[in-house]
VOMI-725711 format. One record per residue (C-alpha): residue in one letter; x, y, z. Coordinates in pm, whole numbers, padded with zeros to 5 digits, always signed. Example, Ala and Ser with C-alpha at 12.3 -4.5 7.8 and 13.67 -1.06 7.14 Angstrom:
BEGIN
A+01230-00450+00780S+01367-00106+00714
***
This chain:
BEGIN
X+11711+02156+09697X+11457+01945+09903X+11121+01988+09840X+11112+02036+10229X+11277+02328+10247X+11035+02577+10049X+10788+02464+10346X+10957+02508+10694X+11158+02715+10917X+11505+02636+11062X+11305+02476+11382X+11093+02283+11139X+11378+02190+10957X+11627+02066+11237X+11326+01879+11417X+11300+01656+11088X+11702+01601+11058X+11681+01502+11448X+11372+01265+11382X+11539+01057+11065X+11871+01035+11275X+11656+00861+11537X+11445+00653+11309X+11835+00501+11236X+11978+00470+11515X+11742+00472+11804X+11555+00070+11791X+11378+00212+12085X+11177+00522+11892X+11256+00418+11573X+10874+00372+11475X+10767+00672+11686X+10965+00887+11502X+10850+00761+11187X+10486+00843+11291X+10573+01196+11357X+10836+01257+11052X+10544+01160+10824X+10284+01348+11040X+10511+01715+11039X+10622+01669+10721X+10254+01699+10623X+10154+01957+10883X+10402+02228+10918X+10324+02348+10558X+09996+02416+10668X+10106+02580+10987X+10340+02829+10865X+10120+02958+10558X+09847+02964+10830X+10025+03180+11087X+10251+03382+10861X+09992+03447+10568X+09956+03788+10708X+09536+03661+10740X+09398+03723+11051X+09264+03492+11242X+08970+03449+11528X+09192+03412+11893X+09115+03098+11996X+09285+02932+11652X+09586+03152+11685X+09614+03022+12011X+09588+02642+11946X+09827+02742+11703X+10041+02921+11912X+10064+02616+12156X+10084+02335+11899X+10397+02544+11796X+10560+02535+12103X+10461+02147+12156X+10697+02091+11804X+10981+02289+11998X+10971+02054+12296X+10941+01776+12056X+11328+01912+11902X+11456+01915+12259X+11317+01565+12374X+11513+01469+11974X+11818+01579+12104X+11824+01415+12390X+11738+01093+12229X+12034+01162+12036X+12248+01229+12282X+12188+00910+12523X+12456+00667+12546X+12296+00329+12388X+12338+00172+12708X+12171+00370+12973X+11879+00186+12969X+11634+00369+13154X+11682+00679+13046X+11622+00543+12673X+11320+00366+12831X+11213+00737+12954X+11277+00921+12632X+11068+00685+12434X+10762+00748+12663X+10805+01092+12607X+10846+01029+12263X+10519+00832+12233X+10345+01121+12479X+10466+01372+12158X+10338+01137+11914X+09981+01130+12069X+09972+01564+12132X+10082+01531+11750X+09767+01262+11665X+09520+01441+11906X+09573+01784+11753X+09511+01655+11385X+09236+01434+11472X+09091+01731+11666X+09157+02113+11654X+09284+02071+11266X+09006+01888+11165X+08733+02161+11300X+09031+02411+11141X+08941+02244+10814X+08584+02300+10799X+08561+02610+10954X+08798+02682+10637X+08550+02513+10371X+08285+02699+10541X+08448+03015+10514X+08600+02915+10098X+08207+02848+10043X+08147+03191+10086X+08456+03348+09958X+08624+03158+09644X+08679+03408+09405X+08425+03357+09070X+08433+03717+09095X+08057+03886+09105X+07777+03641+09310X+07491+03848+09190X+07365+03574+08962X+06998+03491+08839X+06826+03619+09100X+07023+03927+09068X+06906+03917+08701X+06499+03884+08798X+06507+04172+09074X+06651+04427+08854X+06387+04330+08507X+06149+04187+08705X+05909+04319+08450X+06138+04050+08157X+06171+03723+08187X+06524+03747+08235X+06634+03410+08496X+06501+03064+08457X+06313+03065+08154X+06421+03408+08031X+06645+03502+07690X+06958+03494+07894X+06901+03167+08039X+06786+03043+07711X+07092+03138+07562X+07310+02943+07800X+07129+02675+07735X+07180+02739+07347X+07519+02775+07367X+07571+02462+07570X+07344+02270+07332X+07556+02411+07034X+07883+02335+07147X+07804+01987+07244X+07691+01909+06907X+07996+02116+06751X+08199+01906+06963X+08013+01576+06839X+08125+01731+06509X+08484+01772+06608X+08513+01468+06826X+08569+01292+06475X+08896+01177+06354X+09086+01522+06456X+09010+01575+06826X+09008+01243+06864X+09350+01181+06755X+09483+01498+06914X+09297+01396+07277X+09498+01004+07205X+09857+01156+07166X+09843+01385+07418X+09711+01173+07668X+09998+00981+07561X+10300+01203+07631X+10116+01290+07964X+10022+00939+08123X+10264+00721+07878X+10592+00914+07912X+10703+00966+08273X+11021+01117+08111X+10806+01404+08013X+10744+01675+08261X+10594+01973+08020X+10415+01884+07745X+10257+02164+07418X+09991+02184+07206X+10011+02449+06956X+09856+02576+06671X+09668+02884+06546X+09404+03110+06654X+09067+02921+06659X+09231+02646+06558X+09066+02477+06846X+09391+02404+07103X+09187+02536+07409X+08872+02277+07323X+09114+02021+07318X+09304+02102+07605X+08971+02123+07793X+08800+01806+07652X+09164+01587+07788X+09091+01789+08100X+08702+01599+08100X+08821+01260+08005X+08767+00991+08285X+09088+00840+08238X+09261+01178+08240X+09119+01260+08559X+09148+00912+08723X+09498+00905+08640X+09574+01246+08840X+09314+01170+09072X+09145+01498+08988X+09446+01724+09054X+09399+01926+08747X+09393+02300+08732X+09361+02488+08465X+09498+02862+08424X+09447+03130+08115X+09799+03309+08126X+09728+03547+07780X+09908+03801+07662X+09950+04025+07996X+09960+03771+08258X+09998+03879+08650X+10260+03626+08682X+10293+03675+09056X+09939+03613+09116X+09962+03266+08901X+10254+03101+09051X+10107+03210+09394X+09770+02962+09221X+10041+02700+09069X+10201+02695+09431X+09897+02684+09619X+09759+02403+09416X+10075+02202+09428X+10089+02222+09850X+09712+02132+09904X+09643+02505+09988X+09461+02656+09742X+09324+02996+09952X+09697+03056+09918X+09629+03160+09529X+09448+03432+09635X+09581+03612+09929X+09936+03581+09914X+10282+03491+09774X+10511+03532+10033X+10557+03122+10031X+10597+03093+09687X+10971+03000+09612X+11168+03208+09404X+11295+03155+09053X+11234+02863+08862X+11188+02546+09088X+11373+02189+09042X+11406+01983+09349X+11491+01571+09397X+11196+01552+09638X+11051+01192+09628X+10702+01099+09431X+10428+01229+09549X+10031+01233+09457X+09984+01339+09048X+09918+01722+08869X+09819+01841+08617X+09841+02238+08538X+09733+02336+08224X+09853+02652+08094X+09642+02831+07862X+09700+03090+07588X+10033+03123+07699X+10278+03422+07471X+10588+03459+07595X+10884+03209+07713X+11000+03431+07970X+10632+03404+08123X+10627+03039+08046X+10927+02953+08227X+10831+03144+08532X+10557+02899+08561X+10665+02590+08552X+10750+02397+08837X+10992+02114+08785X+10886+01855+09045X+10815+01483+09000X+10497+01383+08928X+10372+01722+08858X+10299+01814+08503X+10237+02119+08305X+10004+02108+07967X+10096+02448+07784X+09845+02571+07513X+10005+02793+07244X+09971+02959+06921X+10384+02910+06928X+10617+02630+06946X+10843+02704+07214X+11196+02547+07264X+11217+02196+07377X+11442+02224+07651X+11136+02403+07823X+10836+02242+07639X+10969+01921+07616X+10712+01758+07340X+10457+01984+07161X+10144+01802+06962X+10056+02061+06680X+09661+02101+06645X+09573+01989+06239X+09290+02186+06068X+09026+02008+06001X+08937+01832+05676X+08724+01934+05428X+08441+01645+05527X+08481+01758+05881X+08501+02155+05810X+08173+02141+05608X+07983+01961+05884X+08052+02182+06106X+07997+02469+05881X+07633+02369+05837X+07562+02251+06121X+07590+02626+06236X+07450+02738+05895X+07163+02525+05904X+07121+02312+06244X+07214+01967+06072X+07580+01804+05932X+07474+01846+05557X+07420+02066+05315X+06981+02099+05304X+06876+01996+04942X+06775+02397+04907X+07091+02551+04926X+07307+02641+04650X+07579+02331+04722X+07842+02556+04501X+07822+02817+04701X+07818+02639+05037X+08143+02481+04912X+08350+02809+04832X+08247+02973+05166X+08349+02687+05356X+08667+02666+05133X+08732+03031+05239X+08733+02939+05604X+09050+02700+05574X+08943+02434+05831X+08965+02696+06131X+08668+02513+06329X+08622+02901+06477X+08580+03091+06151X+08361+02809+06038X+08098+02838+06346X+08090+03223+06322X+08044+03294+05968X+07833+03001+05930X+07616+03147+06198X+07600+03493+06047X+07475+03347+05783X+07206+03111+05880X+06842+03206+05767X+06954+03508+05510X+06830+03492+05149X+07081+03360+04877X+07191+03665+04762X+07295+03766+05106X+07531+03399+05055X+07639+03571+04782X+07767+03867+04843X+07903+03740+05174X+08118+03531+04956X+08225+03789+04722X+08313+03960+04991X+08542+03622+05112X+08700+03606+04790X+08841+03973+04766X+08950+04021+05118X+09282+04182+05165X+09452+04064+05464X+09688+04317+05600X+10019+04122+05590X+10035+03753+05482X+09990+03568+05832X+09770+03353+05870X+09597+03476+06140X+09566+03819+05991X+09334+03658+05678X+09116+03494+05949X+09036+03834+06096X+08967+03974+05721X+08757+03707+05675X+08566+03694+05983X+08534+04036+05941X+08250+03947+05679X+08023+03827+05992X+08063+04130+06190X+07997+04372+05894X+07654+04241+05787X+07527+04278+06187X+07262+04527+06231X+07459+04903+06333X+07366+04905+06692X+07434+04519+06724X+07776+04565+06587X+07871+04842+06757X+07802+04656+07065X+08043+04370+06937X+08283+04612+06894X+08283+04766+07257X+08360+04431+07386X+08750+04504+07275X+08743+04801+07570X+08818+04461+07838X+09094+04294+07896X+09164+03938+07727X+09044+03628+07873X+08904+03783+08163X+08495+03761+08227X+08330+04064+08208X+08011+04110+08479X+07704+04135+08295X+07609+04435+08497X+07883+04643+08377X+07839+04548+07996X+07472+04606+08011X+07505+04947+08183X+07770+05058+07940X+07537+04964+07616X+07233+05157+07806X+07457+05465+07865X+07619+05497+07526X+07381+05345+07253X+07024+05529+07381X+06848+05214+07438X+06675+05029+07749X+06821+04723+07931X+06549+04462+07781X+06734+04597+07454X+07070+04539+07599X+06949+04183+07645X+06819+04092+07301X+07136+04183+07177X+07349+04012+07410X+07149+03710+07329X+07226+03771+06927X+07564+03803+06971X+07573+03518+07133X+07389+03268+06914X+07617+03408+06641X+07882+03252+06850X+08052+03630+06883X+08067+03577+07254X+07990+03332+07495X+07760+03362+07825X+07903+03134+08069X+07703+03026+08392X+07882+02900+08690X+07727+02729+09033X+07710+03010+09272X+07996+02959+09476X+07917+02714+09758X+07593+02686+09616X+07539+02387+09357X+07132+02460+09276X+07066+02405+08966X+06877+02669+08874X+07130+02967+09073X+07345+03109+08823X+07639+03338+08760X+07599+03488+08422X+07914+03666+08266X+08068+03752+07924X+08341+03587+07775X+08537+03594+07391X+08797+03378+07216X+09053+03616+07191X+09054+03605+06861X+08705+03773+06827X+08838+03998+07073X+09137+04056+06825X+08883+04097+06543X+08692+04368+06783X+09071+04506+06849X+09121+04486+06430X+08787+04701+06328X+08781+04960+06617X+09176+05045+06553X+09120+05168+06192X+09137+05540+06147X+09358+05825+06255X+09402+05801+06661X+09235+06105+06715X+08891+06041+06541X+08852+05698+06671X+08563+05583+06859X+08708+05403+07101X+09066+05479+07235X+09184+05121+07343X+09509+04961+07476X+09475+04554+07340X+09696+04427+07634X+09813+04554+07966X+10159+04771+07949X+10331+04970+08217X+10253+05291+08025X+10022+05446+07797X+10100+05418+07416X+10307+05584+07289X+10104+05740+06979X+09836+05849+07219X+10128+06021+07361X+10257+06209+07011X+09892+06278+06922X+09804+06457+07240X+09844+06804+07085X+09466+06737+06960X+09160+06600+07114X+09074+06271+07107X+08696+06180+06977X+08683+05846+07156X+08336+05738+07264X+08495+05472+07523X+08817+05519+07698X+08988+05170+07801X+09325+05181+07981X+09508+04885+08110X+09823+04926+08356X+09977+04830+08644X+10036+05124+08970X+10013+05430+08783X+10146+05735+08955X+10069+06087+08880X+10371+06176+08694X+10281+05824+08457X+09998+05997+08297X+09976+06307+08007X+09767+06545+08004X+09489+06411+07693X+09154+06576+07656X+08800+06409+07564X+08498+06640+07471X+08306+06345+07349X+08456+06053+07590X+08089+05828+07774X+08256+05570+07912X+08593+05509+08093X+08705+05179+08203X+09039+05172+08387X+09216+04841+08437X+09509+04766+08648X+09636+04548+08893X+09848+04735+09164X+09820+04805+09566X+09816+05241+09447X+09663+05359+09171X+09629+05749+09076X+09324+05854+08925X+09377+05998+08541X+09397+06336+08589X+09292+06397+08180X+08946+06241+08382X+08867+06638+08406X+08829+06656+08031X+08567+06424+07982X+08257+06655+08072X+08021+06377+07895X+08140+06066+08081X+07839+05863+08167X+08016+05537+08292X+08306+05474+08484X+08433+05143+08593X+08754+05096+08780X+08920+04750+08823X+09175+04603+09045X+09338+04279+08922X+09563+04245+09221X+09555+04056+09470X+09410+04307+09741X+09260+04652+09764X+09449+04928+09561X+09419+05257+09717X+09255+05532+09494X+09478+05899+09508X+09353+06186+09292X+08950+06188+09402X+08886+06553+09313X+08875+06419+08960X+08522+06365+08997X+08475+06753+09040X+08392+06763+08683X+08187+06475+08642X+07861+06614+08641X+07660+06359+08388X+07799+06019+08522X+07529+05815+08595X+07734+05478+08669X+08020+05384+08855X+08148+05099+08911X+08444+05003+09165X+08601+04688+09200X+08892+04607+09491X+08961+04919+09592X+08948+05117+09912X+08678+05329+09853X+08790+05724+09980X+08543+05858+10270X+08271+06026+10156X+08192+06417+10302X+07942+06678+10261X+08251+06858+10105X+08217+06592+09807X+08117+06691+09525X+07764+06559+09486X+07708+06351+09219X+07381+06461+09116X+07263+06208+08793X+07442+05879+08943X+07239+05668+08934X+07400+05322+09001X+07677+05288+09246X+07828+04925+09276X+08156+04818+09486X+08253+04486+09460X+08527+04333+09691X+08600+04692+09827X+08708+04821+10151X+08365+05017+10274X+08350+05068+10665X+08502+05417+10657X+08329+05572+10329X+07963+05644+10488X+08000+05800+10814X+07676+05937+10893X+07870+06217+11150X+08013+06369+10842X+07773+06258+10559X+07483+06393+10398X+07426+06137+10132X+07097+06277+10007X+07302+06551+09885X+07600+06375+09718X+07392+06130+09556X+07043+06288+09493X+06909+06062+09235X+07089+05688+09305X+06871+05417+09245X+07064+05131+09276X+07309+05051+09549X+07552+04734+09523X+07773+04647+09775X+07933+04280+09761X+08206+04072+09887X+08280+04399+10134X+08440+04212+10433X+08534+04490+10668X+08141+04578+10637X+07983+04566+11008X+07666+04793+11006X+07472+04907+10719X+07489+05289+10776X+07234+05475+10862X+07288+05761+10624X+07197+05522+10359X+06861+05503+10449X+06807+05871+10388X+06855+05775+09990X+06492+05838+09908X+06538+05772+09561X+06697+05384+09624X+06473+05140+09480X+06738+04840+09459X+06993+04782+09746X+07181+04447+09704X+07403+04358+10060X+07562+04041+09954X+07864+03789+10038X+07912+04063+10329X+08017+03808+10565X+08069+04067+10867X+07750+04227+10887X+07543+04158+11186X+07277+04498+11190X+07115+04643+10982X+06918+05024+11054X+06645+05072+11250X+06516+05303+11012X+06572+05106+10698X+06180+05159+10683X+06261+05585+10554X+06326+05404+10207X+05962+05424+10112X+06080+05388+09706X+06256+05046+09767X+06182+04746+09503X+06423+04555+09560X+06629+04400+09902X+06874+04170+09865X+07100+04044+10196X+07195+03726+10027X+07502+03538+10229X+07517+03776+10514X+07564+03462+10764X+07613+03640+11075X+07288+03898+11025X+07042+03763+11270X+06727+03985+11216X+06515+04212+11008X+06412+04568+11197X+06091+04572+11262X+06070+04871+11030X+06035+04622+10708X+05679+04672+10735X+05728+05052+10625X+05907+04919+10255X+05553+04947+10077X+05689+04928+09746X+05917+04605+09795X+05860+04384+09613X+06158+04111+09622X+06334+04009+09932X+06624+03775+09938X+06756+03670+10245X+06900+03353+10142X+07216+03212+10305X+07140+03401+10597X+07279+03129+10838X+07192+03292+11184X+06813+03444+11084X+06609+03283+11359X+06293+03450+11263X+06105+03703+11021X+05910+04002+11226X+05569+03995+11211X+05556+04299+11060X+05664+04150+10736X+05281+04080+10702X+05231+04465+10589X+05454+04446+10276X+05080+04428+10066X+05341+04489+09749X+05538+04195+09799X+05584+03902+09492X+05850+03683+09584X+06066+03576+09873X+06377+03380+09882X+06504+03278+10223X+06695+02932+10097X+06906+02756+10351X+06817+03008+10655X+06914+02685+10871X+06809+02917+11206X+06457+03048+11073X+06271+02852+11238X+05943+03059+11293X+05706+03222+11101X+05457+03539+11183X+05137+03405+11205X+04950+03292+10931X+04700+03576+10934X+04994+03866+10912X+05113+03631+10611X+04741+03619+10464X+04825+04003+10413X+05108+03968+10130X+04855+04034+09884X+05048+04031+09617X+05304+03730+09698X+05345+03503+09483X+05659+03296+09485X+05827+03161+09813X+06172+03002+09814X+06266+02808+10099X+06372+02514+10297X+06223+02167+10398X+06195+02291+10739X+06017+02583+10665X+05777+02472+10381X+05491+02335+10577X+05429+02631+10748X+05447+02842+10396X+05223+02556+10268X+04989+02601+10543X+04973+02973+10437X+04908+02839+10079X+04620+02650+10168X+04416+03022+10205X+04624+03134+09886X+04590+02941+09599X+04800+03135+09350X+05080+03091+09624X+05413+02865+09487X+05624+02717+09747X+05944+02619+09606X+06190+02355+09851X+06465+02432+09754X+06725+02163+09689X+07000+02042+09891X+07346+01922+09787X+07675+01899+09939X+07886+01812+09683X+08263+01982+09670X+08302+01929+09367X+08353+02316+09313X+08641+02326+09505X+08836+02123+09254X+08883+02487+09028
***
């Protein structure tokens, strides 16, 4: 099948039939209708995913649209009749290839004009909304432990840095004969074999495939030779296979918004097609299972290639020529070992070299086990050494795999953790594989369930980390490539989450501490199901399904259950009725997967729920709220993330004092349908934090936003079309951090900003319309400010105010306008 045909309709279609028959026969309009062939080959794509995406779109570009549309159906008519004329009526001809040149230049005009300013409104919008899930980032991570030094300069930070320090030096390590070899044949069999259109590397569990498959995804020549066309996907073990061939598909066509709003254009079935050569891909697949999964995702096209990353060697009619990952050598495995045991590539002249040899021995050239048990044991006395490798030595693996003995053995570093540090390890098997988990959510959970503070929570997020038992990954905000704006989120190799999996699933069902499913399923197992008859202990509750429906679930009870995470990816989802029987529950975080908001049935579960002091909601249509609710009295954080909002707070029916007497914290981002801020909200005396960010629809905010006398912390980052603070600021005496950055349209900050004597820090970064200032005494009253982030344009006059203030930073924030980002 053409490659043509996935793209248009039977207009498109004919139109291009008519237009080659004329660039044959017709001398006349023969290079006319080459122009325009090449020219709607390359545009209708873009128009019908455009107009028949189901995305709405502002009037005036539906309607140029609309009328370039029609202007492709009078350019089939005028090809017919250019068919149709006898050779030798030469005027006519002469007439027809006027009109012919006429559609040529409507054709040129429209993509040198009205597509073009399509385009960037389009990057402008994708700056705002590409999905790297949760914007809340580092300054999200100084408002709420403002009293830590949690941001730049803070553990966290710190730890990034660590961890990016470490595994450039591990990879120094590596880069040695292995993954150099490994990097030179694959490259091979990708840019030296165009016979080859899926190529595999396979191997075990932290054997290292993914660092490979990344570091050929770095290399110069790698990306030269696709000219940067290289995405990379995780598929794992439960893959939402619609959602990545609608990615795969999207990439391939130039459109990649397409990945994640819709699939109605991707083409059915596995794809072949003779189209001609076109520009170079690369899709790497990562962690991929299955070879029914596989060969759903593999396009077959020329000059497209997919790079699949395995623990299994899959046929070779569909993986046409796999490279198998080597462990590494004993030279190489001990450097590595110590330089996570002791910072440096050989063993220290005080260490027992004996004993550094049988522990790395143990760890049979997996470059994984030899980073984490190396770093577990890195400044502990010799006897702790010892034991660890006694320990080594009689571990029983529970069948003979190979990947079974790495988990017995890695076990070793887990075990010798501190109790509350490896508990904490072990909750991080209640989330899904290779997914990142939002730093909120894990820090809330260890607060709720382990009876200790959040600057806790932190230090041992920080040792987990520089054990290498999980990685903190920072990514540019989106649209946003400051260098000192970060994302921070959770991730683990899934075999650390399989270890986590391994240690927690030991013990009768019933007495458990945590009740977990390892992998998404499209119903609950089936020994939770024959052990029903009894209670179930669990601590934390972790489900993972697709659209559950009332009669999916069975009836389970949970006197002891804190925290329930529910993880699905569906457009319905039914609440867990057994949600009744967990009179303890303290957190509850729902996730949607799919690819739009799931609506939530089954509400009155939260009847029961008088202790829950978290909740968090993610892509869901979130039910309207009524006095008749049933209040919520000890919530005391309430975030919704990508949610459908506009209907839940309606002040005519709401009393949200009384649903939600003691909330503290109120988070609502990437809520698109979000116009005004309602007022209800603002009779919340208890709020200290409110966060209103990536809420690209909100132009007002209350009046009376002043009534929350408690406030701390505002945040209204990347509400462009907000134009103005009320007046009523000035009554937030206990603010003290205000973010108002990427507030496009904010032409100017009230004067009565000056009476905010609490005050530290303001960050009002690329406010492009701010453009005045109160005066410079109403400023001289932030007593206590202390940090300003801002533009060029705006600097002097904050600099002015300085001047008076000496203890006054002015930060200029810096510019940059790379797109880089959007590469993915």
């Amino acid at each position: 099948m053409a490659f043509n045909d996935f793209f248009t309709g039977e207009i498109a279609t004919e139109l291009l039939k008519q237009l080659v028959s004329i660039s044959r026969k017709s001398c006349l309009c023969k290079s006319t209708a080459d122009n325009l062939i090449t020219s709607i080959q390359e545009l209708l794509p873009i128009i019908d995913e455009i107009k028949y995406s189901g995305v709405e779109l502002p009037a005036i570009r539906q309607s140029q649209l609309d009328r370039f549309s029609e202007t492709l159906r009078g350019g089939l008519e005028l090809a017919r009749k250019v068919l149709a004329s006898g050779r030798w009526n030469v005027y006519k001809n002469l007439q027809l290839a006027r009109k012919m040149e006429k559609l040529e230049k409507q054709v040129a005009r429209f993509v040198s004009g009205p597509l073009q300013a399509h385009l960037l409104a389009d990057v402008h919008h994708m700056r705002f909304e590409t999905m790297e899930r949760f914007d809340r980032l580092e300054g999200r991570l100084e408002q709420r432990l403002s009293s830590m030094k949690i941001g730049v300069g803070g553990w966290v930070e710190e730890a990034v840095k660590r961890m990016e320090v470490e595994e450039e030096a591990s990879l120094g390590i590596l880069g040695g004969v292995g993954l150099d070899l490994g990097k030179s044949k694959v490259k091979k069999l990708l840019m030296g074999r165009d016979d080859l259109n899926v190529v595999g590397i396979c191997g075990i569990g932290g054997s290292g495939k993914t660092t490979l498959a990344n570091e050929i995804c770095r290399d110069n020549q790698v990306r030269s030779y696709f000219n940067n066309r290289i995405l990379f996907l995780t598929v794992s073990q439960s893959p939402d296979l619609d959602q990545l061939r609608a990615k795969i598909w999207g990439f391939i066509t130039g459109n990649e918004a397409m990945g994640y709003t819709s699939n109605h254009f991707v083409p059915p079935g596995k794809l072949q097609c003779e189209w001609g050569s076109g520009p170079r891909i690369l899709v790497v697949l990562d962690d991929v299972w299955s070879l029914s999964a596989l060969e759903q995702l593999i396009f077959r096209i020329p000059a497209y290639k997919t790079l699949v990353v395995s623990r299994f060697k899959f046929p070779t009619s569909v993986v046409n020529e796999v490279y198998k990952v080597e462990l590494l050598r004993e030279d190489e495995s001990m450097s590595l070992f110590c330089h996570s045991a002791f910072g440096q590539k050989s063993i220290p002249p005080t260490a027992d070299e004996s004993l550094v040899k049988q522990i790395v021995s143990e760890c049979k050239g997996l470059p994984l086990a030899l980073k984490v048990i190396g770093a577990s044991l890195r400044d502990q006395p010799e006897m702790y050494w010892a034991s660890a490798k006694k320990r080594l030595l009689r571990g029983e693996p529970i069948c003979e795999s190979h990947e079974n003995k790495l988990l017995e053995r890695m076990a070793i570093s887990v075990e010798y953790l501190n109790k509350k540090v490896k508990q904490c390890f072990l909750d991080l098997g209640s989330f899904p594989e290779d997914k990142k988990i939002p730093l909120d959510v894990l820090i809330n959970m260890w607060v709720e369930i382990h009876d200790i503070d959040e600057e806790e929570a932190f230090a041992i997020l920080v040792e987990l980390s520089d054990k290498n038992l999980l990685t903190l990954v920072k990514d540019p905000r989106a649209g946003d490539a400051y260098s000192s704006f970060y994302e921070i989120c959770v991730t683990q190799h899934d075999v650390l989450r399989d270890l986590a999996l391994h240690l927690s699933n030991r013990g009768d069902v019933n007495e458990r501490k945590r009740l977990l499913m390892p992998r998404r399923d499209t119903e609950l197992p089936r020994d939770w199901e024959r052990n029903a008859d009894q209670p179930f202990n669990a601590q934390i509750v972790s489900v993972h399904t697709g659209e559950m429906r009332e009669m999916d679930w069975f009836r389970m009870e949970f006197p002891k259950a804190e925290v329930l995470i529910l993880n699905f990816s569906s457009n319905e989802y039914f609440l867990p009725p057994f949600t009744d029987d967990m009179p303890k529950l303290r957190a509850l975080v729902v996730i949607n997967y799919g690819t739009s908001e799931a609506t939530l049935q089954n509400f009155s579960v939260f009847t029961n729920l008088a202790n829950l002091r978290s909740l968090w909601l993610e892509k869901v249509s979130v039910p309207q709220l009524s006095n008749a609710t049933v209040p919520l009295r000890n919530l005391r954080k309430l975030s919704m993330v990508f949610c459908k909002v506009n209907n839940s707070f309606d002040p005519s029916v709401l009393d949200l004092p009384q649903i939600f007497p003691r909330l503290s914290e109120l988070v609502i981002d990437h809520c698109d349908d979000l116009i005004k801020l309602p007022l209800s909200i603002c009779k919340v005396n208890s709020l200290q934090s409110l966060s209103i960010t990536n809420c690209h629809r909100l132009c007002e905010l209350p009046a009376d936003l002043g009534m929350l006398r408690k406030l701390q912390i505002l945040r209204l980052y990347a509400c462009p079309e907000l134009k103005k603070l009320p007046p009523s600021i000035g009554e937030l005496v206990a603010l003290k951090y205000l973010d108002i950055s990427q507030c496009l349209n904010m032409r100017c900050l009230p004067r009565e900003i000056g009476r905010l004597s609490s005050l530290e820090k303001i960050d009002m970064r690329e406010c492009s319309e701010t453009v005045s200032l109160p005066t410079s005494a109403a400023l001289l009253n932030l007593k206590s400010l202390r940090r300003v982030i801002c533009d060029d344009e705006v600097s002097g006059l904050w600099k002015n105010v300085g001047k008076a203030k000496p203890d006054l930073h002015v930060q200029v924030a810096e510019r940059s306008y790379s797109l880089d980002w959007l590469d993915g």
